[in-house]
C-alpha positions as CSV (number, residue, x, y, z in Angstrom):
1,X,-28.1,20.3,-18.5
2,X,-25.7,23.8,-18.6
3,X,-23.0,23.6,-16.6
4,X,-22.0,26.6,-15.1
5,X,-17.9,26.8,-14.5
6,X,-17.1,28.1,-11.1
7,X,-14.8,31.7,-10.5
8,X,-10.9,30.6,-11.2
9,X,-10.0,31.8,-7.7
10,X,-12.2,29.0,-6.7
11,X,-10.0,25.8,-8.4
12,X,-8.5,23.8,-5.6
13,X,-5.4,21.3,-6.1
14,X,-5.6,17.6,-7.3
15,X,-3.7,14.7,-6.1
16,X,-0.3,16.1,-3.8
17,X,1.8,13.3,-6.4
18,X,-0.4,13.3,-9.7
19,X,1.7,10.7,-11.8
20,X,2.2,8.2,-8.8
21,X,-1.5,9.1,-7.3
22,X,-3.1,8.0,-10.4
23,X,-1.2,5.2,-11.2
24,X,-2.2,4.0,-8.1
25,X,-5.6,4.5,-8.6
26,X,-5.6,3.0,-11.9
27,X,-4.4,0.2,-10.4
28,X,-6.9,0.0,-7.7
29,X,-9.7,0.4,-10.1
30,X,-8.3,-2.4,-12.2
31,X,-8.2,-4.3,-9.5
32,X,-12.1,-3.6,-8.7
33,X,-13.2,-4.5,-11.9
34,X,-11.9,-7.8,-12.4
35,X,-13.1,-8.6,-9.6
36,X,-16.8,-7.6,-9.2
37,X,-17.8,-6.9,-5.4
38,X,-14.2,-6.6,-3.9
39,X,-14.0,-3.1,-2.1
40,X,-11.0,-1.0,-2.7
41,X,-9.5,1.6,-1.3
42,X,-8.1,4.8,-3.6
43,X,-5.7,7.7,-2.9
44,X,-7.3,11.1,-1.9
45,X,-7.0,14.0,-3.6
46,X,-5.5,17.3,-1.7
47,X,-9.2,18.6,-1.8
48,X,-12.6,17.7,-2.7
49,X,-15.2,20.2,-4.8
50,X,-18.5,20.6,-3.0
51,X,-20.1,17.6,-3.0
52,X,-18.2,15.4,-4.2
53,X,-16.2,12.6,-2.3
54,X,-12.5,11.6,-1.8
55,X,-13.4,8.4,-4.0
56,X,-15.3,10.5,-7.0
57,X,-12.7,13.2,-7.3
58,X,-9.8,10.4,-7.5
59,X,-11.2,8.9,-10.2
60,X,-12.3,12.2,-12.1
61,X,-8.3,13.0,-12.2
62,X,-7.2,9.8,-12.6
63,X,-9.8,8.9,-15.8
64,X,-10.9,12.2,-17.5
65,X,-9.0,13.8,-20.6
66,X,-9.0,15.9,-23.3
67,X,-10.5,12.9,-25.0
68,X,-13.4,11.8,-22.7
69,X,-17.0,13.5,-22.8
70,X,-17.8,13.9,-19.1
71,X,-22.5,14.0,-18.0
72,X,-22.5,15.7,-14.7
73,X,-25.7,15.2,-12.6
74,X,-26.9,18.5,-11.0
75,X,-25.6,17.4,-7.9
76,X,-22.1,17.0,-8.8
77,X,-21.9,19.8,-11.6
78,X,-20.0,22.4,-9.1
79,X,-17.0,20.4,-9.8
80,X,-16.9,21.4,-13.5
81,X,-14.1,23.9,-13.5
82,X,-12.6,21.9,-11.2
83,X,-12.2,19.5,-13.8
84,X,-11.8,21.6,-17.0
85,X,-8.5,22.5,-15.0
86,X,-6.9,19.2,-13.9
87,X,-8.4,17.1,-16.6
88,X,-9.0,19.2,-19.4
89,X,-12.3,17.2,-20.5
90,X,-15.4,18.5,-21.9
91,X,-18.5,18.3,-20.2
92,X,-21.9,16.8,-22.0
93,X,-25.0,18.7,-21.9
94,X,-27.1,15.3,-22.2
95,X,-26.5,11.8,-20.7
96,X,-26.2,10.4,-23.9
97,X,-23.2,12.1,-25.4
98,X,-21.3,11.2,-22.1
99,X,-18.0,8.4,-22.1
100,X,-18.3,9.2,-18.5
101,X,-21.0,10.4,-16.1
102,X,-20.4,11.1,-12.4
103,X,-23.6,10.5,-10.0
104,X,-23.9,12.3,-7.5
105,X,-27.0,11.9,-6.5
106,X,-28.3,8.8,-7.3
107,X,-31.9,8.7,-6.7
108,X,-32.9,11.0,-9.5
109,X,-30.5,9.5,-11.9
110,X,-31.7,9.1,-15.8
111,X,-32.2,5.3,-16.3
112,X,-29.5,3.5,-17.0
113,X,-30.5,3.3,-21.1
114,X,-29.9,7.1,-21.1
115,X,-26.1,6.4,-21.2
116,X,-24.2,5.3,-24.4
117,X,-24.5,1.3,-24.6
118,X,-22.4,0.8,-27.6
119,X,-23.0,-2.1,-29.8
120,X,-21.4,-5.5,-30.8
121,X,-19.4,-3.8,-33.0
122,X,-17.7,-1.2,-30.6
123,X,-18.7,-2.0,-27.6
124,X,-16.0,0.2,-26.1
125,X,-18.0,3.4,-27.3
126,X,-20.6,3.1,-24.3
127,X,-20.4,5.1,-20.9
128,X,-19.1,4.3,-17.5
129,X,-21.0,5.5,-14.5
130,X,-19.2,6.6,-11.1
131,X,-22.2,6.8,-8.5
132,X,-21.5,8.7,-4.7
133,X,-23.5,6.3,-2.4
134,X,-23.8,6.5,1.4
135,X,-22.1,3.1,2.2
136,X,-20.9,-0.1,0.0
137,X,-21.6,-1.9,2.8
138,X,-25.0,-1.1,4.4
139,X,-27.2,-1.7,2.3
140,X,-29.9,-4.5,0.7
141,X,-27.7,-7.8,-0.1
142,X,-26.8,-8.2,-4.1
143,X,-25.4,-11.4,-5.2
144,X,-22.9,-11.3,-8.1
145,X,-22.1,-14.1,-10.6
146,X,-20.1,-13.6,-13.9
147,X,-16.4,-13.3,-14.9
148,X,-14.0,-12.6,-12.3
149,X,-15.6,-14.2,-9.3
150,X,-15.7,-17.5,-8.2
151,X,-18.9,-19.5,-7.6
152,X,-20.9,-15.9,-6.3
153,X,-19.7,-13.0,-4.3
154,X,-22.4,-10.6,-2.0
155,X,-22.3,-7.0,-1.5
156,X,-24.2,-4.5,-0.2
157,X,-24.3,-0.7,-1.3
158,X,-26.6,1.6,0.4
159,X,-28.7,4.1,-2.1
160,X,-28.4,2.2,-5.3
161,X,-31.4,4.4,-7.6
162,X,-34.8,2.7,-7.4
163,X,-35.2,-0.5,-9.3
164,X,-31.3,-0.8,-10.2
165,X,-30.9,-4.4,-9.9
166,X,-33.7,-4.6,-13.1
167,X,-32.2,-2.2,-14.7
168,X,-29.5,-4.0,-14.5
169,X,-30.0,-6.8,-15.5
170,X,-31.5,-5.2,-19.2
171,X,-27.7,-3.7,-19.3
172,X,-26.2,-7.2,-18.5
173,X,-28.3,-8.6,-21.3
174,X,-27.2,-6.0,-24.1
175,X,-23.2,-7.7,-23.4
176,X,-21.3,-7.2,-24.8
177,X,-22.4,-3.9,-25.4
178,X,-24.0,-2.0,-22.0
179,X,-22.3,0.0,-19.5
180,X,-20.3,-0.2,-16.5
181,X,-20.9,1.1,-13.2
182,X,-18.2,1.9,-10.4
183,X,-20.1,2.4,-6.9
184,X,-18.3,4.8,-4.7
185,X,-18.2,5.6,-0.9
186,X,-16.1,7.8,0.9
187,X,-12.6,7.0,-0.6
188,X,-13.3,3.1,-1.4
189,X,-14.8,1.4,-5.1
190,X,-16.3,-1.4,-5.8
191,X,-16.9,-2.3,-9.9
192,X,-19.8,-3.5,-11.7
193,X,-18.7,-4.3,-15.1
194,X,-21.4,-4.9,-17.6
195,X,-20.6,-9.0,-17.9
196,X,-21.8,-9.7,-14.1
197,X,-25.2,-11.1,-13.0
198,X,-26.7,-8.7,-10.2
199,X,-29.7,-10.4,-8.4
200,X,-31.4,-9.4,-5.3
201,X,-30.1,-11.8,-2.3
């Protein structure tokens, strides 16, 4: 995919405190991935690029660098100067060059295998996918077993992409390599790192 970078008289401002912002998402997003299923809230940006949500555009500023390789789905790519300005990453032209890939529109996502899986080896070379859903709390019950939860934990997004929970679990078999997911709804997370179970409730 080309990704068109929007006029500069269209770039809009990032988090109102950017050091104390991100650290505080960092933290939050730590927080979600150890434990798999727990729902947390971030800090919201000043303003959102069209599209995308509080959640998705904290995380863009608070994860993306000079250093990471950033897929955009079609439905998220008018954020692209957007982030060229605050995060000074470059944007992939296929899934499979990405570190990161933001989801905006879940649904017609590439499969899951599209995205850098690592190996043993380097298993820190793979992707992490951000996904926009309509609710992380709507949806078809999941239940979650693997490091970081005890016994099992249930959640429930609304408008994970067809047949994710198989997909998943081909991604939880490749561990350690395989990828992580962060599901995203308004301005709250919830992380799916690639060590957790993910069956259908």
């Amino acid at each position: 995919m080309t990704v068109t970078a929007a006029p500069a008289a269209a770039l809009l401002p990032g988090f109102r405190d950017p050091v104390h912002d991100s650290q505080r998402c960092f933290r939050a997003l730590l927080d979600a991935m150890a434990r798999p299923g727990t729902l947390v809230s971030l800090p919201a940006p000043q303003a959102l690029p069209d599209g995308w949500t509080p959640a998705l555009t904290a995380l863009a500023l608070t994860l993306f660098d000079q250093e990471t390789t950033v897929w955009l789905d079609s439905a998220a790519a008018s954020a692209a100067a957007h982030l060229r300005f605050h995060c000074g990453c470059p944007l992939a032209e296929r899934p499979e060059r990405a570190t990161f890939a933001v989801i905006a529109a879940p649904a017609s996502m590439p499969p899951l295998h599209a995205f850098p899986i690592g190996d043993p080896q380097y298993p820190d070379r793979s992707a992490t996918l951000i996904l926009a859903l309509p609710s992380l709390a709507d949806g078809p019950a999941l239940r979650l077993t693997g490091p970081g939860i005890k016994g099992e934990a249930m959640a429930a997004p609304q408008g994970l992409p067809p047949k994710f929970v198989h997909q998943w679990a081909d991604n939880h078999a490749l561990y350690p390599s395989g990828i992580d997911v962060i599901l995203t709804a308004g301005d709250r997370a919830m992380g799916l790192p690639r060590g957790v179970a993910i069956e259908e409730a």
